[in-house]
C-alpha positions in Angstrom: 47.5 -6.1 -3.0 45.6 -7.3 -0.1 42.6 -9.8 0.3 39.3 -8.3 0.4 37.4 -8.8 3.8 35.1 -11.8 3.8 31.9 -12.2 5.8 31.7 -15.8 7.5 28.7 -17.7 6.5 27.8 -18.0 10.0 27.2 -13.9 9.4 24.8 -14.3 6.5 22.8 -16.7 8.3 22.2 -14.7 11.1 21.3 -12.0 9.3 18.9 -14.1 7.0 17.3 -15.6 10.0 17.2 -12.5 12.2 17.0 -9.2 10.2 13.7 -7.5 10.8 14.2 -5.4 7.6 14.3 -8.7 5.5 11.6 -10.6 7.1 9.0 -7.3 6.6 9.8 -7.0 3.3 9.5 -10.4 2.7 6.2 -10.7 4.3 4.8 -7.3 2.6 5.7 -9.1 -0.8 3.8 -11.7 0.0 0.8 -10.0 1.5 1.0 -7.4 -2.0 0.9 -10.8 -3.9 -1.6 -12.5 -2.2 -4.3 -9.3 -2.5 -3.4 -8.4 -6.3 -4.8 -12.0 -6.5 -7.6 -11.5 -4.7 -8.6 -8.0 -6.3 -7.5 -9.2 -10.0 -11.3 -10.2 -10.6 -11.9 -6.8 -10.5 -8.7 -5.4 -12.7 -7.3 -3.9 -9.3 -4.4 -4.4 -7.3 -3.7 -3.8 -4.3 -1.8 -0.8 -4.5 -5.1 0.8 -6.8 -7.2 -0.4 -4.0 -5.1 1.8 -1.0 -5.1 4.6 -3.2 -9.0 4.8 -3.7 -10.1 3.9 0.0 -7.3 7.1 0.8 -9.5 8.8 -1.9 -12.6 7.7 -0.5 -14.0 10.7 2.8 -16.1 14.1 2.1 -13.3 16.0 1.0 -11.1 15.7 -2.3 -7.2 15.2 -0.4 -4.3 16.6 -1.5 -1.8 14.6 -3.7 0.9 15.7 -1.0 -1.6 14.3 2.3 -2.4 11.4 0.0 1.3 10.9 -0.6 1.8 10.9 3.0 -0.7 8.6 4.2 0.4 6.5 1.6 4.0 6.6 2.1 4.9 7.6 -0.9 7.0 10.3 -2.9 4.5 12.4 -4.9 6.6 11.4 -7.9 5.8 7.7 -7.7 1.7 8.3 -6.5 1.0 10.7 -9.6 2.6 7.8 -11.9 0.1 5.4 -9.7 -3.0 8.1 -10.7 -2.9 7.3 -14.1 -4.1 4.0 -15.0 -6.9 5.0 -12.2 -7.7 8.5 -13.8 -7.6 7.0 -16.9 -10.1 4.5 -16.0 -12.4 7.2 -14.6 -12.0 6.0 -11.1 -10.7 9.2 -10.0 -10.3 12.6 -11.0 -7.4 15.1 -10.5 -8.3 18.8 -10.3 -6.7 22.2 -9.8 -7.1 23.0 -5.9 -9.2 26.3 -5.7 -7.7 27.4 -2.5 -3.7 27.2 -4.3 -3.2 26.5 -8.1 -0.3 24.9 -7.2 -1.7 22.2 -5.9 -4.1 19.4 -7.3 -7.0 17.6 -5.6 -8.2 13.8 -5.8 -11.8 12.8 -6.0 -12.8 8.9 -6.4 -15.7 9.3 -9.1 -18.9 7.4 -9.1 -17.4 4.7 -11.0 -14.6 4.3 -8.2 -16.6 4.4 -5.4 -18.8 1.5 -7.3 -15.4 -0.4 -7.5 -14.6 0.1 -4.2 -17.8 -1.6 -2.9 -17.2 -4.3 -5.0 -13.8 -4.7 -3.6 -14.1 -4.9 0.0 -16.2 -7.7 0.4 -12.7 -9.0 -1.7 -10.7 -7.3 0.8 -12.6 -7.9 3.7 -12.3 -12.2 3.4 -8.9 -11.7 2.5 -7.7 -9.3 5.6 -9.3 -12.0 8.1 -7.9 -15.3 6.7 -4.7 -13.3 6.6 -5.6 -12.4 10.7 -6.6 -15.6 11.5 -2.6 -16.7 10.1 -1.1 -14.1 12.6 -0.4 -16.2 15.2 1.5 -15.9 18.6 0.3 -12.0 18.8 -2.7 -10.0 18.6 -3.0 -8.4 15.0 -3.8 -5.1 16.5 -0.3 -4.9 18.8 1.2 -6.7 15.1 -0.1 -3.4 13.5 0.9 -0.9 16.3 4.6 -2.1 16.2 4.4 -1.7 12.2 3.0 1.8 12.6 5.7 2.4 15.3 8.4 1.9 12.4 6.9 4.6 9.8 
């Protein structure tokens, strides 16, 4: 029987200082973390928070563009809708146009949220700015986009 294959440490550590994969996630944990304590005041996360600003323009999206913008399956934003719907913060509605398809408004009581949150948001995004440094946020966010 022959010896399994063994990584040298010397590999590991290169990857755990170098991989871009691990360092993104890493910092998007963090990041997540830092706003759900920022919004929890408010009973939001930032995950709820995303999803109403998407929700938030004249015309009720679809779950498939909101899915999209969001980056997620459909599967895993109609599980996120709940807790939101059932809060009255949005509604979900039959599209006219193809029954098929459902629509998402944010409801008065979301969009009241909302303006609650950003000031929230708002101080948090620029302390977070302010400890990008070495790089301009906007190329920072043109790089990340450039990966999606």
């Amino acid at each position: 029987m022959s010896k399994p294959q063994e990584l040298a440490l010397a590999v590991t550590h290169h990857v755990r200082d170098n991989c871009l994969c691990l360092h993104v996630q890493r910092a998007a944990r963090a990041l997540a973390r830092h706003f759900d304590e920022v919004l929890r005041p408010l009973d939001l996360t930032n995950g709820q928070f995303s999803l109403l600003v998407s929700l938030n323009r004249p015309e009720a999206p679809s779950i498939g563009s909101v899915a999209a913008l969001l980056a997620m399956d459909r599967t895993t934003l109609t599980a996120n809708l709940k807790p939101l719907e059932r809060r009255g913060l949005l509604k979900v509605s039959v599209d006219k146009e193809d029954k098929r398809s459902r629509r998402l408004t944010i409801s008065a009581a979301g969009r009241a949220l909302l303006a609650k949150a950003f000031p929230l948001w708002k101080q948090a995004h620029a302390e977070t700015e302010r400890l990008i440094t070495g790089c301009r946020p906007d190329d920072v966010r043109s790089a990340l986009r450039a990966l999606s």
